[in-house]
N, C-alpha and C positions, 0 to 999 in steps of 0.2 A: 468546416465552419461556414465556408459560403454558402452552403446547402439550407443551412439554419437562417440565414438569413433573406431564405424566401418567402412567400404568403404561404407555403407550405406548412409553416412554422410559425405564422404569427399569434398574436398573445387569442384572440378569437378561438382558436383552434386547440391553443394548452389549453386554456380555460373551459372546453368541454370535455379536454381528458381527467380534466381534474375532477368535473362532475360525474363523468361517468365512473370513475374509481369509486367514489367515495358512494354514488348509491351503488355498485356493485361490492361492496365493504359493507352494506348496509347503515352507511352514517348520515345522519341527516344533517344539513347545512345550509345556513340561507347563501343567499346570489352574492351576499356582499364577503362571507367568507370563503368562499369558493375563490371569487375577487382576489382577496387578498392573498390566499394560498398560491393561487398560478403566478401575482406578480413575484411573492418571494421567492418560488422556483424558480421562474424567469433568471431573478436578479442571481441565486446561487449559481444557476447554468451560467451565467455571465460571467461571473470570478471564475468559476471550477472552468472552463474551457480555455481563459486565458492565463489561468497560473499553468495549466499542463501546455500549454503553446509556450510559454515560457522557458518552462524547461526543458522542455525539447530544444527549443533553440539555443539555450546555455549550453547543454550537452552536446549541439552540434560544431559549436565555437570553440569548445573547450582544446587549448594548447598543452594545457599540463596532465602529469595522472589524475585522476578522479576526484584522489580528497584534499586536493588543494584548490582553495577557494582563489577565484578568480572575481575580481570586481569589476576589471575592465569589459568581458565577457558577459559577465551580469548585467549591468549596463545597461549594455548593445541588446540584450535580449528583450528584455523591457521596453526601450524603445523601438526597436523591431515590431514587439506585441504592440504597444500603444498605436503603431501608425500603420498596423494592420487593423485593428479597432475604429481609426478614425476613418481608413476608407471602407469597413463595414458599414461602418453606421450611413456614412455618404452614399451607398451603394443602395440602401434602403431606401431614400430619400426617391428613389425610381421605381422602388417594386409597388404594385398596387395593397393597398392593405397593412403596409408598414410606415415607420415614421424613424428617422434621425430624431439620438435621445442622446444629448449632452452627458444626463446622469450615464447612461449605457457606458459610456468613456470614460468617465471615471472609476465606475464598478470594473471595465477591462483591467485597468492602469494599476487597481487596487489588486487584482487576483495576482497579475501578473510580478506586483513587487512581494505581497505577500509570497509567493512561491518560492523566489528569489533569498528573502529574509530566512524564511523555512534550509534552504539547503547552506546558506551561510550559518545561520546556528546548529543545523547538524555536521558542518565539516566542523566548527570551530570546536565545537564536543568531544568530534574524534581527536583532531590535533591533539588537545589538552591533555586527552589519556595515553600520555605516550606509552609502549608497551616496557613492562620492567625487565 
């Protein structure tokens, strides 16, 4: 994840991958949608890398068997991701070509809880069905 947070990877850089996909696709698109495509990938890449840091870190905490839901655990992982998130973003604030983005921490904080919500409604699922 730190890797992505270098000029390597800033939005400059998606935004010509996304041009160049789309005329090797053959699709014609103006500047402003091209625009809006790389930032909503951006924003997706932003949730989808920290709901999976997420669970990872739930599964690495985890005390009990598998399909008991753990809140305390849960947690700890979320805020783990978030304040890994907030010195990503801080760490930005140095690289040439990139910027600290409030919104960024939030879209982390969001993947991160959605992940969370995700594997709480699938243990609570399985509990429920207990076997006959």
């Amino acid at each position: 994840m730190f890797v992505f947070s270098t000029e390597q990877f800033g939005s400059d850089r998606s935004e010509a991958v996304v041009a160049q996909v789309a005329e090797t696709l053959h699709i014609e698109v103006s500047d402003s949608d091209v625009d809006r495509t790389n930032t909503v990938l951006r924003k997706l890449a932003h949730l989808t890398e920290y709901a999976i840091l997420s669970i990872l870190l739930y599964k690495c905490l985890q005390s009990e068997p598998e399909q008991v839901w753990q809140s305390r655990q849960a947690r700890l992982a979320v805020l783990v991701a978030i304040a890994y998130a907030t010195t990503d973003e801080f760490h930005q604030v140095f690289v040439p070509g990139r910027n600290a983005s409030i919104v960024d921490c939030c879209i982390d904080a969001t993947g991160a809880s959605l992940a969370m919500l995700i594997i709480y409604w699938r243990l609570k699922g399985t509990s429920s069905r207990a076997p006959s």
